[in-house]
C-alpha positions in Angstrom: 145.2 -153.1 22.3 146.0 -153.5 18.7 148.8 -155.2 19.2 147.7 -158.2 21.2 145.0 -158.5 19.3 147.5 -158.8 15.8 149.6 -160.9 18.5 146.7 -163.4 19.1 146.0 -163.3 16.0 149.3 -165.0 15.3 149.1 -167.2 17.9 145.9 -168.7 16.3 147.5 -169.1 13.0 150.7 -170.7 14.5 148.3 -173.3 16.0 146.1 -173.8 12.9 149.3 -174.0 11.0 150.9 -176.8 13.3 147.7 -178.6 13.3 147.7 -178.6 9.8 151.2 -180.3 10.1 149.6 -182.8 12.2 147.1 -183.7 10.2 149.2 -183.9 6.6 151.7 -186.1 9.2 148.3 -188.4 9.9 147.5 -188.4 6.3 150.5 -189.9 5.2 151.0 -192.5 7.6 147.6 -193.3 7.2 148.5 -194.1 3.7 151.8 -196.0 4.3 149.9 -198.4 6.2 147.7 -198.6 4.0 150.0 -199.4 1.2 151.2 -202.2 3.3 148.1 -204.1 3.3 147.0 -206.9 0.5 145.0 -205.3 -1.7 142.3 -207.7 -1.3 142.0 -206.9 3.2 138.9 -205.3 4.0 139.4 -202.1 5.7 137.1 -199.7 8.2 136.9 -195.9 7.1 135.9 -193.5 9.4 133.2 -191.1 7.6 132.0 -188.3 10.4 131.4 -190.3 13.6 130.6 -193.5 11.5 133.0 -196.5 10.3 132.6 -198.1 7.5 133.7 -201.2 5.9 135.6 -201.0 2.5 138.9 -201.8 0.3 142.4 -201.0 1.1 142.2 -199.0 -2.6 139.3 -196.9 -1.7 140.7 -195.9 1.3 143.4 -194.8 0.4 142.2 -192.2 -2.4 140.2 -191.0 0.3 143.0 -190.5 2.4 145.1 -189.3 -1.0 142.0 -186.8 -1.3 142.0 -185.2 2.4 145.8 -185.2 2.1 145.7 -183.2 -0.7 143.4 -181.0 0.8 145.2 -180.5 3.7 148.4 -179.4 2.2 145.9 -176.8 -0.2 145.3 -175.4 3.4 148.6 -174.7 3.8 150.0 -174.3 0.8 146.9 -170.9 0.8 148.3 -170.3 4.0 151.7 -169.9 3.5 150.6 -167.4 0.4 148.7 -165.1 2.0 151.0 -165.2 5.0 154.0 -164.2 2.8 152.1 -161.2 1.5 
């Protein structure tokens, strides 16, 4: 039993790991686009369920901020996993 629970358990952090991937991948498209816009366009930020209006500059440090925090995730991850 042990060992397909330590063999789920790896399964679980393969998926949280690639959905990690997914979401630094999101981040930084998010933010190339982003860069392509005027800096004067109005853009909608999703906050929770809720959009909100606001600049391409702002946006994109929030996006800078969530990407950063994603690849903290892993970069933890990939420490303790190497342990």
């Amino acid at each position: 039993m042990a060992t397909s629970s330590s063999s789920s358990s790896t399964a679980n952090n393969i998926d949280y790991i690639k959905s990690l991937y997914k979401e630094i991948n999101s981040h930084e498209v998010s933010l190339a686009e982003l860069s392509a816009l005027p800096s004067s366009r109005k853009v909608y930020q999703k906050n929770g369920t809720i959009f909100f209006r606001t600049n391409v500059q702002q946006a994109a440090v929030s996006e800078q901020k969530q990407l950063d925090t994603a690849k903290a995730k892993l970069q933890k991850l990939n420490l303790s996993g190497g342990s």
